[in-house]
N, C-alpha and C positions, 0 to 999 in steps of 0.2 A: 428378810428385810431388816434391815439395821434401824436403829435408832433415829429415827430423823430429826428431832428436837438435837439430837446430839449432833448430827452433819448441819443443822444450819447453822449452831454455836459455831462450831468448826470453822465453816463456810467466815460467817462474819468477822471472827478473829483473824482468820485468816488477811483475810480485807482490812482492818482494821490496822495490822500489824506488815502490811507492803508486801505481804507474801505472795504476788501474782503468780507465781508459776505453780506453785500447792494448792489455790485460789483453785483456779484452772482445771488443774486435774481433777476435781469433785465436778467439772461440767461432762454433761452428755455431749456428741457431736452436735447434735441436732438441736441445742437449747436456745431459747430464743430469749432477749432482755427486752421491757420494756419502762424509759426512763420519762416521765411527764417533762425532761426538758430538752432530751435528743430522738425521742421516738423508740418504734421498735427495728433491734437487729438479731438476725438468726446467723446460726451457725456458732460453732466452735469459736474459730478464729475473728468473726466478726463480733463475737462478746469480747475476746478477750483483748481484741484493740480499744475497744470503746470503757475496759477495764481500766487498760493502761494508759486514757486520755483524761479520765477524772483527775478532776486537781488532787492531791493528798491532804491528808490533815493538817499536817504542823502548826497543830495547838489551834488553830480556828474551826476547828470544827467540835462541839461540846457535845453528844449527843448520849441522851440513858436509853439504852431501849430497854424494852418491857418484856419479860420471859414468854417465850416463844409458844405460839399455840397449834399443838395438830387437827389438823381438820383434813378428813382420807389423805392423799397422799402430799397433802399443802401442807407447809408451815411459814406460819407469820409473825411477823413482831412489829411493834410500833417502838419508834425511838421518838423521841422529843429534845429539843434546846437549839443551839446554834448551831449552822446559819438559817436552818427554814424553818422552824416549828415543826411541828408534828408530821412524820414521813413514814410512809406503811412499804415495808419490804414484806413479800409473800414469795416462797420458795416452793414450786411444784417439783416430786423425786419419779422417775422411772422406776420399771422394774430390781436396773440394777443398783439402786442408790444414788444417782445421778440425778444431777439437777437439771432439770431438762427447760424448766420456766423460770423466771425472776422476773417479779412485777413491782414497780416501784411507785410508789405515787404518794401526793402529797395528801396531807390530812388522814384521819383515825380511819 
């Protein structure tokens, strides 16, 4: 088991920085997203479209998040600032390091 604190760092830089397809490759087949403003979608390919449909940053999106906490195979982090206030990303890992859940929601 790898670091998981260190794969969701990873995970969000990644994201942060337009790298979808590196993004990507740290999903499980089977991983399912769920976002409080599109719902939930499973599958590989069905996260990674719903990746590639989020608006990107460019400079409007301000956002600190808050060093990452493990809890068994979950790790979470709160970000805070612009555009929504306070937003809880929680990352469930598989056996093999894979990110198999992304829960997104708003507030702490």
């Amino acid at each position: 088991m790898g670091d998981r604190i260190a794969l969701a760092r990873q995970y969000m830089e990644l994201q942060r920085d337009n790298k979808i397809d590196e993004a990507v490759a740290m999903l499980a087949d089977d991983v399912s997203m769920t976002n409080p403003m599109t719902g939930t979608v499973t599958g590989k390919a069905a996260v990674e479209a719903a990746i590639r449909s989020q608006p990107r940053g460019d400079g409007g999106m301000q956002i600190q998040w808050s060093d990452p906490e493990l809890n068994g195979d979950t790790v979470s982090t709160v970000g805070t600032g612009l555009p929504f206030g306070p937003i809880k990303i929680a990352m469930t890992f598989n056996g093999e390091d894979k990110i198999n859940k992304i829960d997104i929601g708003l507030g702490t």
